[in-house]
HTML snippet that shows the backbone in 3Dmol.js (N, CA, C, O; Angstrom):
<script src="https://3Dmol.org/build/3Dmol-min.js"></script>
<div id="view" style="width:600px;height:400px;position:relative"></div>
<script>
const pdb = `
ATOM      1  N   UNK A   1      33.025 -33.930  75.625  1.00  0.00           N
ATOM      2  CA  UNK A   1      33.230 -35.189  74.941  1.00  0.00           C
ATOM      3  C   UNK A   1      31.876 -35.895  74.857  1.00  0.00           C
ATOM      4  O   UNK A   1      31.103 -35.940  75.813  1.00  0.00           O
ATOM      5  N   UNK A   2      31.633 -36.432  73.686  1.00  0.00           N
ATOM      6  CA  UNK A   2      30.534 -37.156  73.344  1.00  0.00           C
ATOM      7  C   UNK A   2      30.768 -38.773  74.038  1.00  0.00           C
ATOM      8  O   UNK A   2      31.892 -39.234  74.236  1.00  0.00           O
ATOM      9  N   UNK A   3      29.515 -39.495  74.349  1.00  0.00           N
ATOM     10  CA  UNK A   3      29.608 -40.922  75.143  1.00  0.00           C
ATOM     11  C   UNK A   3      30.253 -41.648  73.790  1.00  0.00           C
ATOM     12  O   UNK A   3      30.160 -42.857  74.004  1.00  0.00           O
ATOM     13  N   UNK A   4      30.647 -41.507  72.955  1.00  0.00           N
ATOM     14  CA  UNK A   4      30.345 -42.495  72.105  1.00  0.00           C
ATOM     15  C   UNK A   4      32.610 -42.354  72.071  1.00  0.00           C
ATOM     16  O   UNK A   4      33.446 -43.257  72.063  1.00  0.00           O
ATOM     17  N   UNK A   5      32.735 -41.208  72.065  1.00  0.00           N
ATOM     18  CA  UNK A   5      34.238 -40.926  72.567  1.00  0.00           C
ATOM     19  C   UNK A   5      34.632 -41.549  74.036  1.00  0.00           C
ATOM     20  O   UNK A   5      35.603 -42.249  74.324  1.00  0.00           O
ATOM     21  N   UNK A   6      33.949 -41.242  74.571  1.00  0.00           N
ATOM     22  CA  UNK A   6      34.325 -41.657  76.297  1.00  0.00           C
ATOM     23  C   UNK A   6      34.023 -43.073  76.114  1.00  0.00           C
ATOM     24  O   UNK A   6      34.951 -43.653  76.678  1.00  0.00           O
ATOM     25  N   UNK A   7      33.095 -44.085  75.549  1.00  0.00           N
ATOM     26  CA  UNK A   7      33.260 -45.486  75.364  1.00  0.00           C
ATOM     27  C   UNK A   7      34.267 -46.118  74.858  1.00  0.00           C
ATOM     28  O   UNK A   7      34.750 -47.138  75.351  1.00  0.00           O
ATOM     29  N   UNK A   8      34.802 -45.357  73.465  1.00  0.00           N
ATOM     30  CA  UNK A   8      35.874 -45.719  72.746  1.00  0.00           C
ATOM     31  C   UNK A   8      37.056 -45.706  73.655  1.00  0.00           C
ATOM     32  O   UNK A   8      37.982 -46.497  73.474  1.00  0.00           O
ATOM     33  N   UNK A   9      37.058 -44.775  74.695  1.00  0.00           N
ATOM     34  CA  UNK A   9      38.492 -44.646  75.169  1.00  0.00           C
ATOM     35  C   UNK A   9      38.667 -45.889  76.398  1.00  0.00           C
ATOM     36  O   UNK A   9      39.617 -46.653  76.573  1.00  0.00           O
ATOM     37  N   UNK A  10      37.310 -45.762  77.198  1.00  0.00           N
ATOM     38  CA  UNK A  10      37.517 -46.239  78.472  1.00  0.00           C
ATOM     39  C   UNK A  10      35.919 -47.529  78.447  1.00  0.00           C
ATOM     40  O   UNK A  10      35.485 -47.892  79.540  1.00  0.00           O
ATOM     41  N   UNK A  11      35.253 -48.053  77.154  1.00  0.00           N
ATOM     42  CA  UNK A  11      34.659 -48.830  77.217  1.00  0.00           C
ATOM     43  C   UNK A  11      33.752 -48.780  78.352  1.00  0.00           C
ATOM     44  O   UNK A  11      33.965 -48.173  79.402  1.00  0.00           O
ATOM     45  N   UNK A  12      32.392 -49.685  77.966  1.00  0.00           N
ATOM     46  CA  UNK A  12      31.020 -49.956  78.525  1.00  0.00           C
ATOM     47  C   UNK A  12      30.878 -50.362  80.130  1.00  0.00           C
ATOM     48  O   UNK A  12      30.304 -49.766  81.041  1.00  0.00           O
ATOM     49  N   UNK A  13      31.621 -51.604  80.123  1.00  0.00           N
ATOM     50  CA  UNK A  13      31.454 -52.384  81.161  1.00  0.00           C
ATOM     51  C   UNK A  13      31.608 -51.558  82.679  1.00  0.00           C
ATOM     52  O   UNK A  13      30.704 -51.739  83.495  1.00  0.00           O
ATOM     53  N   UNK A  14      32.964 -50.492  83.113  1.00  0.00           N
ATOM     54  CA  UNK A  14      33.007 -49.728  83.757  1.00  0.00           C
ATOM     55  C   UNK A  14      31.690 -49.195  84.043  1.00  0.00           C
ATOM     56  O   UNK A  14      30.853 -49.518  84.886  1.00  0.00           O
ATOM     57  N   UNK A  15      31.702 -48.210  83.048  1.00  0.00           N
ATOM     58  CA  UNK A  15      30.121 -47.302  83.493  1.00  0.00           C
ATOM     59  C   UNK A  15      29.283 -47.879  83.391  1.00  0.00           C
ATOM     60  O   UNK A  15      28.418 -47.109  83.809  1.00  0.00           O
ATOM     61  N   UNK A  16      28.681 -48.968  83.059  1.00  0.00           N
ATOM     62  CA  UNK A  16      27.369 -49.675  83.229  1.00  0.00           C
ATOM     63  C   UNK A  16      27.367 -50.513  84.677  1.00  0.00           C
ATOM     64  O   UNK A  16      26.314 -51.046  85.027  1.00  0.00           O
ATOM     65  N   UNK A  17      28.458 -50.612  85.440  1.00  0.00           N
ATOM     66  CA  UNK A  17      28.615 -50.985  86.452  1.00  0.00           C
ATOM     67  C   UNK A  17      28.525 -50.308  87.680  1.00  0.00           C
ATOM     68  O   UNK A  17      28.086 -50.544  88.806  1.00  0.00           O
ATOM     69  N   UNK A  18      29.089 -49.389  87.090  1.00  0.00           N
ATOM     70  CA  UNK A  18      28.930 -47.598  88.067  1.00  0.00           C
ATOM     71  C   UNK A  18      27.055 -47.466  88.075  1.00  0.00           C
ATOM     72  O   UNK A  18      26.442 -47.448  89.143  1.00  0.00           O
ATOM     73  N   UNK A  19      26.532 -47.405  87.077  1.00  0.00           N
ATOM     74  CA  UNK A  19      25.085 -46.487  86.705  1.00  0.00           C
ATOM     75  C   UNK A  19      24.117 -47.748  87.029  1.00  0.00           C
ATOM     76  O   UNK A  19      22.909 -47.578  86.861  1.00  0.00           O
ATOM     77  N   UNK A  20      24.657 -49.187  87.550  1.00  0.00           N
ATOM     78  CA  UNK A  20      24.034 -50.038  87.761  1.00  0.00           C
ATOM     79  C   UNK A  20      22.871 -50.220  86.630  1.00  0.00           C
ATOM     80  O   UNK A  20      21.652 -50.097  86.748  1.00  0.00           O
ATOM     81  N   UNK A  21      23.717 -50.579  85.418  1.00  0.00           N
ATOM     82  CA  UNK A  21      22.601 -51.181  84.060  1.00  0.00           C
ATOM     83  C   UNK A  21      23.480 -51.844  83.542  1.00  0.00           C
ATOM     84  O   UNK A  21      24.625 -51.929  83.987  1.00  0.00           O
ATOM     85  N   UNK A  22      23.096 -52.351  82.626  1.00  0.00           N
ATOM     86  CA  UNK A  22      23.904 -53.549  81.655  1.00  0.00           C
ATOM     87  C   UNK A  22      24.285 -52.644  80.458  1.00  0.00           C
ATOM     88  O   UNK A  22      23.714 -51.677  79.955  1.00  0.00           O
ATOM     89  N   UNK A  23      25.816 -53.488  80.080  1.00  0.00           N
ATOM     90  CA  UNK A  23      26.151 -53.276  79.059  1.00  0.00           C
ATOM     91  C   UNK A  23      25.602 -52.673  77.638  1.00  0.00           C
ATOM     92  O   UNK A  23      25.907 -51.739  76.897  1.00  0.00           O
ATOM     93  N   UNK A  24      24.373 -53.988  77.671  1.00  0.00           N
ATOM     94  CA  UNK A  24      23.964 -53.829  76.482  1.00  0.00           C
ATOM     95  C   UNK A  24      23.098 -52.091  76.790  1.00  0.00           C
ATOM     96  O   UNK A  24      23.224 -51.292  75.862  1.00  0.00           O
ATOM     97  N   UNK A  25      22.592 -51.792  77.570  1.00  0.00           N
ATOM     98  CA  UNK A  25      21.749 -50.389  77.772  1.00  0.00           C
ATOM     99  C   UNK A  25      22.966 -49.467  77.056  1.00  0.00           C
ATOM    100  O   UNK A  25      22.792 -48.771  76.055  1.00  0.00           O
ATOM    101  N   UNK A  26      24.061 -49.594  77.687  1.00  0.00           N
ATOM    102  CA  UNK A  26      25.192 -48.206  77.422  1.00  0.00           C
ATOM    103  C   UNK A  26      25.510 -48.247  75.809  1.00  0.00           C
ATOM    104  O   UNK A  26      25.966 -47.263  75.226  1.00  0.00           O
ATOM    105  N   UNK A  27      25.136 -49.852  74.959  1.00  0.00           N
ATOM    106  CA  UNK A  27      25.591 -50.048  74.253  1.00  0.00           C
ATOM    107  C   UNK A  27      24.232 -49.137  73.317  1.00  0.00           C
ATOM    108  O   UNK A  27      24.643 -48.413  72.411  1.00  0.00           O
ATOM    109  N   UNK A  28      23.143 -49.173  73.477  1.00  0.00           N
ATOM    110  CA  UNK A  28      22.024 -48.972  72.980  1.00  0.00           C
ATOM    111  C   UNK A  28      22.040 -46.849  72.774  1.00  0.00           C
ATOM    112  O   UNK A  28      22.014 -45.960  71.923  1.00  0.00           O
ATOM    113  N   UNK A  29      22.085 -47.019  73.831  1.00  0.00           N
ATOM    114  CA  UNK A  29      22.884 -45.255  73.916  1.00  0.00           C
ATOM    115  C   UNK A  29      23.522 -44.641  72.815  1.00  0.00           C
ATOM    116  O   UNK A  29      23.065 -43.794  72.048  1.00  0.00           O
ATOM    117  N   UNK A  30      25.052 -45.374  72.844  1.00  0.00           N
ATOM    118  CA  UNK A  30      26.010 -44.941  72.079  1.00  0.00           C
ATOM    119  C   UNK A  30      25.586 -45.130  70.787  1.00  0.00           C
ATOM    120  O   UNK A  30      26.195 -44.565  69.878  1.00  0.00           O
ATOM    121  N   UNK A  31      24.480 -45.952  70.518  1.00  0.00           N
ATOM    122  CA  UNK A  31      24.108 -46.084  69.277  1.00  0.00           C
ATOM    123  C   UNK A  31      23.042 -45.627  68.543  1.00  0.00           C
ATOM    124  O   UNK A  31      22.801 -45.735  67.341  1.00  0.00           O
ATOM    125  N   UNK A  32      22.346 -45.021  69.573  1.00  0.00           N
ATOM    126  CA  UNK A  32      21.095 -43.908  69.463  1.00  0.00           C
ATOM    127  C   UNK A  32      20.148 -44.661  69.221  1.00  0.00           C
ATOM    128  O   UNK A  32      19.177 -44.178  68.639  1.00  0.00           O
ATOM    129  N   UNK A  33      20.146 -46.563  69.726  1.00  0.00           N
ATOM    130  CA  UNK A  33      18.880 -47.112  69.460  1.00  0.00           C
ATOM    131  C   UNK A  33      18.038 -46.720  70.525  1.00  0.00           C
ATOM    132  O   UNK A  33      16.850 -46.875  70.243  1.00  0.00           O
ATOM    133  N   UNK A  34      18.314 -46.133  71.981  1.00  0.00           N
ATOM    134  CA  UNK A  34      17.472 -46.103  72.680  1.00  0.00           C
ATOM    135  C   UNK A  34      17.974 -44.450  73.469  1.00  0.00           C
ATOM    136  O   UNK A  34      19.128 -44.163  73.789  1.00  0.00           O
ATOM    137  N   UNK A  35      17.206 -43.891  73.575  1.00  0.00           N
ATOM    138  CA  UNK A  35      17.568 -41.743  74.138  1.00  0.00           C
ATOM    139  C   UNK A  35      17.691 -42.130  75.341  1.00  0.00           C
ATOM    140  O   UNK A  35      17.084 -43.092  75.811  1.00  0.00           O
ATOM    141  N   UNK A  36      18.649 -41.274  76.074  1.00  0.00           N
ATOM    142  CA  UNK A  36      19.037 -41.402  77.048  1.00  0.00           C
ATOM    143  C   UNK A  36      18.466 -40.912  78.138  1.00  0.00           C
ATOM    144  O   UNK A  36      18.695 -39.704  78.201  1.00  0.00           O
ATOM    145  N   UNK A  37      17.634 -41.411  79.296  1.00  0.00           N
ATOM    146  CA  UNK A  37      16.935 -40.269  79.952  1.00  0.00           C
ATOM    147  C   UNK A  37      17.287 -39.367  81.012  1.00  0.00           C
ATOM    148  O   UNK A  37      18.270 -39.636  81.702  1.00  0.00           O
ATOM    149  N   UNK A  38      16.733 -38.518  81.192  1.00  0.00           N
ATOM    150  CA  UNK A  38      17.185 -37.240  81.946  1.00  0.00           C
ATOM    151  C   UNK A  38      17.577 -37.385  82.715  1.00  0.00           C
ATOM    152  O   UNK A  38      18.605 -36.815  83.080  1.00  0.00           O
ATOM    153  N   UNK A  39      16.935 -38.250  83.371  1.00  0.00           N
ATOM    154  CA  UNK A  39      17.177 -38.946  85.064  1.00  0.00           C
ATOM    155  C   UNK A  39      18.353 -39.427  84.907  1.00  0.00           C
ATOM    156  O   UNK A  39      19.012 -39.332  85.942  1.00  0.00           O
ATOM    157  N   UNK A  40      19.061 -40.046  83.798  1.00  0.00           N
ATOM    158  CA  UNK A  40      20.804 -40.525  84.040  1.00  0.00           C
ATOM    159  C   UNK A  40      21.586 -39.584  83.755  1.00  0.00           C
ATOM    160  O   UNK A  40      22.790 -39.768  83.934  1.00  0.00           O
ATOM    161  N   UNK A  41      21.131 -38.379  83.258  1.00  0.00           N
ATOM    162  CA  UNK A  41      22.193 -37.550  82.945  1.00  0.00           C
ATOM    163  C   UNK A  41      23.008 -37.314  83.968  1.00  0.00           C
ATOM    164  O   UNK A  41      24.029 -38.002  84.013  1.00  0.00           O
ATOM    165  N   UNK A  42      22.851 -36.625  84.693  1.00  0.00           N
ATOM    166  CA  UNK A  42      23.666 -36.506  86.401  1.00  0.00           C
ATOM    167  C   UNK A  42      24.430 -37.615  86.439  1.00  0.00           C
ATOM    168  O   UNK A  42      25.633 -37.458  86.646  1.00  0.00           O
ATOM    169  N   UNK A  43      24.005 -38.686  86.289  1.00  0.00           N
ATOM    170  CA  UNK A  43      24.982 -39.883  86.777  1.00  0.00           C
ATOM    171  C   UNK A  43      25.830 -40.212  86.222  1.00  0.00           C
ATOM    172  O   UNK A  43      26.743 -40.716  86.876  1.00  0.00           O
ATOM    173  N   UNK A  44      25.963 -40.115  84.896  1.00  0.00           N
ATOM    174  CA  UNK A  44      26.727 -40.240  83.832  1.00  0.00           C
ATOM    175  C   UNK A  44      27.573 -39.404  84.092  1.00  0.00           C
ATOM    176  O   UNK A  44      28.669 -39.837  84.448  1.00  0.00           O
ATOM    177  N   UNK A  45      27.386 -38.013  84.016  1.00  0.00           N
ATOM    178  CA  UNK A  45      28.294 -36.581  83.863  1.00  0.00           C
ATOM    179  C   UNK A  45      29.160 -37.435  85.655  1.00  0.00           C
ATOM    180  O   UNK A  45      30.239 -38.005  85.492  1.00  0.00           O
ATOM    181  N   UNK A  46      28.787 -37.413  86.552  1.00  0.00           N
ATOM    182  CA  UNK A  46      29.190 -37.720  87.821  1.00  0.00           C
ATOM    183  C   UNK A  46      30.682 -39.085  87.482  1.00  0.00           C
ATOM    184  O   UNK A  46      31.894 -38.954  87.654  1.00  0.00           O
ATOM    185  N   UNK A  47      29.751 -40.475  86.885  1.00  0.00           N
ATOM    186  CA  UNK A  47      30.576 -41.777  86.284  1.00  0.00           C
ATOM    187  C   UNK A  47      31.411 -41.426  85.631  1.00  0.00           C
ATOM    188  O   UNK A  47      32.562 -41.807  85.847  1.00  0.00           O
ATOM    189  N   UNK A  48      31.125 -40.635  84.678  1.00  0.00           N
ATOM    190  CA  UNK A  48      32.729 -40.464  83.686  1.00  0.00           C
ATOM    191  C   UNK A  48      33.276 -38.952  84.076  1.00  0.00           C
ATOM    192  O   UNK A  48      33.763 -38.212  83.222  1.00  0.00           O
ATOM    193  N   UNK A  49      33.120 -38.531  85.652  1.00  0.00           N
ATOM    194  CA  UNK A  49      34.250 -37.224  86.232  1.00  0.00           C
ATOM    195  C   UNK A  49      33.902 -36.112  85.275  1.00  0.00           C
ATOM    196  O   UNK A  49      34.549 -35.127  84.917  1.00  0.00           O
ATOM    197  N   UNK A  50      32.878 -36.480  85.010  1.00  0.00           N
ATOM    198  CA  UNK A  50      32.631 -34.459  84.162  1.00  0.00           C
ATOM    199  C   UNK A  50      33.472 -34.860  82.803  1.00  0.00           C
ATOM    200  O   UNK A  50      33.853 -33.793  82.322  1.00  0.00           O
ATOM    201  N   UNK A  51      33.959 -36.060  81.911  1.00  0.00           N
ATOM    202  CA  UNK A  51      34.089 -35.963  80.923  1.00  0.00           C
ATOM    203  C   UNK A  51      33.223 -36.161  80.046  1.00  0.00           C
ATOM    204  O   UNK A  51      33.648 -36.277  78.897  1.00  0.00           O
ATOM    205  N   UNK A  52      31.967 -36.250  80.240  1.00  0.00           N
ATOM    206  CA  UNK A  52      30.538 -36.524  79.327  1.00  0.00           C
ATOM    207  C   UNK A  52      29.995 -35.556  79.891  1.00  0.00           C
ATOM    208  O   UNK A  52      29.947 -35.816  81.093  1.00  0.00           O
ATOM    209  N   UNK A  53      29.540 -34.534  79.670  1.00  0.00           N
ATOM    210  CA  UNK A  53      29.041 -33.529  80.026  1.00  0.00           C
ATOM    211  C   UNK A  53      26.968 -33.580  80.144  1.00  0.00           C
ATOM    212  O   UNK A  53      26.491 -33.662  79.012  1.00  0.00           O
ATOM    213  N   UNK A  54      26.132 -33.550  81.015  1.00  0.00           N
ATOM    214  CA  UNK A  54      25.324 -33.212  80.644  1.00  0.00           C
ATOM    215  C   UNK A  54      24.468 -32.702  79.098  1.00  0.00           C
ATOM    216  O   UNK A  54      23.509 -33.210  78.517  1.00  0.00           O
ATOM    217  N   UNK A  55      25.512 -31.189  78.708  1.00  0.00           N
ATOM    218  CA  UNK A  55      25.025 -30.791  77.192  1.00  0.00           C
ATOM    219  C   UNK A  55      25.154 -31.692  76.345  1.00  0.00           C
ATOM    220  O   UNK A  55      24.449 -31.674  75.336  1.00  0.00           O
ATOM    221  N   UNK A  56      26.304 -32.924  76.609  1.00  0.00           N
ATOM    222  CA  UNK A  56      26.603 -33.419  75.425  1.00  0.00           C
ATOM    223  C   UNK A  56      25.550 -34.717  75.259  1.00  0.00           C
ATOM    224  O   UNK A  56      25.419 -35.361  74.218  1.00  0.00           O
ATOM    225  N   UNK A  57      24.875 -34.943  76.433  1.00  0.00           N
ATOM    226  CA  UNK A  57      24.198 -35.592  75.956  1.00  0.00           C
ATOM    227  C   UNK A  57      22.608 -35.579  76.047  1.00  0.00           C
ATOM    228  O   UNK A  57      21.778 -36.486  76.101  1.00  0.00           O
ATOM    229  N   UNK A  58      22.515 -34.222  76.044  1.00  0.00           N
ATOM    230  CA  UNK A  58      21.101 -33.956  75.421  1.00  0.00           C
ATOM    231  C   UNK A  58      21.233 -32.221  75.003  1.00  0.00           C
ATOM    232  O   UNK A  58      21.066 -31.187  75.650  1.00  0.00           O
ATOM    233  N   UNK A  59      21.608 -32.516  73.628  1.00  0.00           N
ATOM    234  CA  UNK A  59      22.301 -31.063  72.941  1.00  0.00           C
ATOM    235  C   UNK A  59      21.051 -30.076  72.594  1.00  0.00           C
ATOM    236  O   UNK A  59      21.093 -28.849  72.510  1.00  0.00           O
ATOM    237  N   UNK A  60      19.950 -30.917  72.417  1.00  0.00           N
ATOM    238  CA  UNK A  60      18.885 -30.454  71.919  1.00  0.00           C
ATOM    239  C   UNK A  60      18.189 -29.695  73.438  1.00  0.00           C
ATOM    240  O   UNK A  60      17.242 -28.990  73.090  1.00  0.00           O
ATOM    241  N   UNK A  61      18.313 -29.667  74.379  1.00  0.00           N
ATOM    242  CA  UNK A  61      17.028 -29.504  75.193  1.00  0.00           C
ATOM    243  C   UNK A  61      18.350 -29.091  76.457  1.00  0.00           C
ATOM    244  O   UNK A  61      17.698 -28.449  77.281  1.00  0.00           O
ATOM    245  N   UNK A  62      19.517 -29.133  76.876  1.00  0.00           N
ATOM    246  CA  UNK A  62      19.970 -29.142  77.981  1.00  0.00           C
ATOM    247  C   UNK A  62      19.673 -27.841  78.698  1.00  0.00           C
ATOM    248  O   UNK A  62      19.556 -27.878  79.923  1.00  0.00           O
ATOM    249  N   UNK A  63      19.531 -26.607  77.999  1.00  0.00           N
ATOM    250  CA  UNK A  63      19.086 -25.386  79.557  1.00  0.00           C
ATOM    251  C   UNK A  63      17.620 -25.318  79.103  1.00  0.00           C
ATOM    252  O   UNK A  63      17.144 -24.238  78.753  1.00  0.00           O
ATOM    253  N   UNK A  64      16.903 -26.436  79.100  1.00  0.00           N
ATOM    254  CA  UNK A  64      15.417 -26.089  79.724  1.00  0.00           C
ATOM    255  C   UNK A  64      15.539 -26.820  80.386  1.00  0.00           C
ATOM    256  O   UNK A  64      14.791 -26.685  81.354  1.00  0.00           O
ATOM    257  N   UNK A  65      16.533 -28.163  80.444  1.00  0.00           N
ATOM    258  CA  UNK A  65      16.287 -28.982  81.784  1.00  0.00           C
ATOM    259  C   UNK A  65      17.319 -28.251  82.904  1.00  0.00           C
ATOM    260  O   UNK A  65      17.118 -28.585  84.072  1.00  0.00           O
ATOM    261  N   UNK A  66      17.837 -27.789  82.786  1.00  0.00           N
ATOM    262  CA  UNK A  66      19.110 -27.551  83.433  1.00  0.00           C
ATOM    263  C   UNK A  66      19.513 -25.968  83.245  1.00  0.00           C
ATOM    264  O   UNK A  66      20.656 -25.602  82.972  1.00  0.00           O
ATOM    265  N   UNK A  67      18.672 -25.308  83.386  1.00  0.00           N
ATOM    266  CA  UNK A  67      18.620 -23.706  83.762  1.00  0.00           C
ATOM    267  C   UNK A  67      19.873 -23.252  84.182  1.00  0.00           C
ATOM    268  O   UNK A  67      20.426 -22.386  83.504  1.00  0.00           O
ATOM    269  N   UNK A  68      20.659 -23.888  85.639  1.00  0.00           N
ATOM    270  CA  UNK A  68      21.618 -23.789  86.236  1.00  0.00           C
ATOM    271  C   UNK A  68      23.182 -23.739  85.547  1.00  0.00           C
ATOM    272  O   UNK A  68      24.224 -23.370  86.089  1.00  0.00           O
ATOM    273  N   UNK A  69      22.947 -24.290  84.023  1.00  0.00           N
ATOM    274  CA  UNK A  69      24.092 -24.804  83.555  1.00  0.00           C
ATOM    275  C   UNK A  69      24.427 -23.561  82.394  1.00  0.00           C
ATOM    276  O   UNK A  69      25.413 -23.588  81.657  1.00  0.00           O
ATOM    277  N   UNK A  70      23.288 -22.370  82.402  1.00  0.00           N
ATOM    278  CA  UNK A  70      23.504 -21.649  80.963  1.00  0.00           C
ATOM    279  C   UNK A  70      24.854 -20.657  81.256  1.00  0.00           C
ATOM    280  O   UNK A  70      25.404 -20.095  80.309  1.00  0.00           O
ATOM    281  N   UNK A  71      25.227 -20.530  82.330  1.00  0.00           N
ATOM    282  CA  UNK A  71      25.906 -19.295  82.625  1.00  0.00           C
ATOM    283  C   UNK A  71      27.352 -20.286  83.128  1.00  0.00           C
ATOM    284  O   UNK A  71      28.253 -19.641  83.664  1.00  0.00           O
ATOM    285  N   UNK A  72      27.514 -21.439  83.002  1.00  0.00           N
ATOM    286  CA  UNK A  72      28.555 -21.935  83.249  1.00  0.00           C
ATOM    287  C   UNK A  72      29.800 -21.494  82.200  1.00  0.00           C
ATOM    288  O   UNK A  72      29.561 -20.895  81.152  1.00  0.00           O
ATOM    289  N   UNK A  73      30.752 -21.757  82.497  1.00  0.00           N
ATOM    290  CA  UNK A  73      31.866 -21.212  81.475  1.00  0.00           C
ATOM    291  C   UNK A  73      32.327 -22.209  80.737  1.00  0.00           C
ATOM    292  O   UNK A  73      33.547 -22.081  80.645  1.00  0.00           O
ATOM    293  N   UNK A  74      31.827 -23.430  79.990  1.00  0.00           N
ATOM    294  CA  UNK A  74      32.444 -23.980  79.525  1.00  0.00           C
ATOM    295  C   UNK A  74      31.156 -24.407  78.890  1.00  0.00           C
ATOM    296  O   UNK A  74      31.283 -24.951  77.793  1.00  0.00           O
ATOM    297  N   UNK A  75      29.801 -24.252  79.414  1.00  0.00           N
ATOM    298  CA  UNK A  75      28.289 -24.726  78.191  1.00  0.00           C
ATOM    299  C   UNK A  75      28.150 -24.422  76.998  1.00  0.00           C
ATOM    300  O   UNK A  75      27.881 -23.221  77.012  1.00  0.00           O
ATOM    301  N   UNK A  76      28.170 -24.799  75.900  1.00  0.00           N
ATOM    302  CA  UNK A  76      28.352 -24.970  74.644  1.00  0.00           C
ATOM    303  C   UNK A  76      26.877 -23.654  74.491  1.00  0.00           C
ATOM    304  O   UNK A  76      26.034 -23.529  75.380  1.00  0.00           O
ATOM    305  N   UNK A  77      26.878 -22.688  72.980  1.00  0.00           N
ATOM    306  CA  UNK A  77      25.899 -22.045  72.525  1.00  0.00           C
ATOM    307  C   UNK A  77      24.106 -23.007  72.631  1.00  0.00           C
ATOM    308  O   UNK A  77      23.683 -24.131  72.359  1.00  0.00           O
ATOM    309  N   UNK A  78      23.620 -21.862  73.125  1.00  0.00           N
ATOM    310  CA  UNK A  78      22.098 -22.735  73.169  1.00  0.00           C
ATOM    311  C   UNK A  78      21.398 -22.575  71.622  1.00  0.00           C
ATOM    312  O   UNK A  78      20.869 -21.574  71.139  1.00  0.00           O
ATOM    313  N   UNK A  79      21.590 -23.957  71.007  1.00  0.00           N
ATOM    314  CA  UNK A  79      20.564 -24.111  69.298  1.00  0.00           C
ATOM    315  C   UNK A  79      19.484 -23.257  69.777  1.00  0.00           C
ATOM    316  O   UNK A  79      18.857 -23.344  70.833  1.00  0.00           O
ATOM    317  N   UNK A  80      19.345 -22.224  68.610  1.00  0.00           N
ATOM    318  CA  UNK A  80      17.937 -21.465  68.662  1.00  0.00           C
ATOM    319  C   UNK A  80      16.750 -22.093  67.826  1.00  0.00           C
ATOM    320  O   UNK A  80      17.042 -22.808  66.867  1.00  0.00           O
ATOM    321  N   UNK A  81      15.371 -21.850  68.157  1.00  0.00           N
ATOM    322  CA  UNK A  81      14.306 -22.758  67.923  1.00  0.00           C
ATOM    323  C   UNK A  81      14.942 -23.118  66.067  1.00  0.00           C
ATOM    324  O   UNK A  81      15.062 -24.242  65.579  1.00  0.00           O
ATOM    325  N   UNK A  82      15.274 -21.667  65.308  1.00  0.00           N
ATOM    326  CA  UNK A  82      15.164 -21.629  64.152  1.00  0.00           C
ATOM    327  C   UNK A  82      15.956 -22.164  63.441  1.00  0.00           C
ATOM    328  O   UNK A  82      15.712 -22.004  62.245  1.00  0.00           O
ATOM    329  N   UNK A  83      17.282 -23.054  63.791  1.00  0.00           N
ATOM    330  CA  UNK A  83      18.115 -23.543  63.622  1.00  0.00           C
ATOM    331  C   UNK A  83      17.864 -25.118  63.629  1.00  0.00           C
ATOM    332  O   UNK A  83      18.114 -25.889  62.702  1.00  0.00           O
ATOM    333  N   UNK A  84      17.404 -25.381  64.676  1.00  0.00           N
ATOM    334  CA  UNK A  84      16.702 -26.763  64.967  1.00  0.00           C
ATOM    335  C   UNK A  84      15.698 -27.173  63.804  1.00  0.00           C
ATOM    336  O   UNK A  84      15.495 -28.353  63.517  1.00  0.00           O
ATOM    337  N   UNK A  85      14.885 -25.756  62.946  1.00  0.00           N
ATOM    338  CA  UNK A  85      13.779 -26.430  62.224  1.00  0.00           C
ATOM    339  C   UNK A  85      14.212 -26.471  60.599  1.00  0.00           C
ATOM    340  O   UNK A  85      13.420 -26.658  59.676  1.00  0.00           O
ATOM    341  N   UNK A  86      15.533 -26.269  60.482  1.00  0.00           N
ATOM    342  CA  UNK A  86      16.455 -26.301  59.511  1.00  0.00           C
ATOM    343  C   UNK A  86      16.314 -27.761  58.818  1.00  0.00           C
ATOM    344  O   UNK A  86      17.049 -28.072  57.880  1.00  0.00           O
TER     345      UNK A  86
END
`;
const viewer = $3Dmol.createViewer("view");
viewer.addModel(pdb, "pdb");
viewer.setStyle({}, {cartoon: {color: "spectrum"}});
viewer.zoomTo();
viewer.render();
</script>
């Protein structure tokens, strides 16, 4: 599930309370005014129980940060370079 689904269902205020940031940050996210950084990914995937997944929110880059996650059974196909320059 994408954050922008998991907000719609269960709204900002929760997880910005959990991840100790403000609203407006989660709001900035969901709206792609501001990228989300690596360092919250974990916390996020952790805050919303594994329904925001790591991949989902960095689709572009998740097994170079996260090596550990390629062989999981549920990690989405890794975009190949040549696809990306589409």
């Amino acid at each position: 599930m994408d954050l922008k689904d998991y907000l719609h269902s269960h709204g900002a205020m929760g997880l910005a309370a959990i991840l100790g940031v403000t609203p407006g940050l989660i709001s900035q996210w969901k709206q792609g005014v501001r990228p989300i950084k690596v360092e919250r990914c974990v916390g996020i995937e952790r805050a919303t129980n594994r329904q925001v997944m790591r991949w989902d929110l960095r689709p572009k880059d998740w097994w170079e940060i996260w090596p550990e996650l390629i062989d999981h059974p549920d990690s989405p196909p890794i975009r190949s370079i040549a696809v990306e320059a589409e």
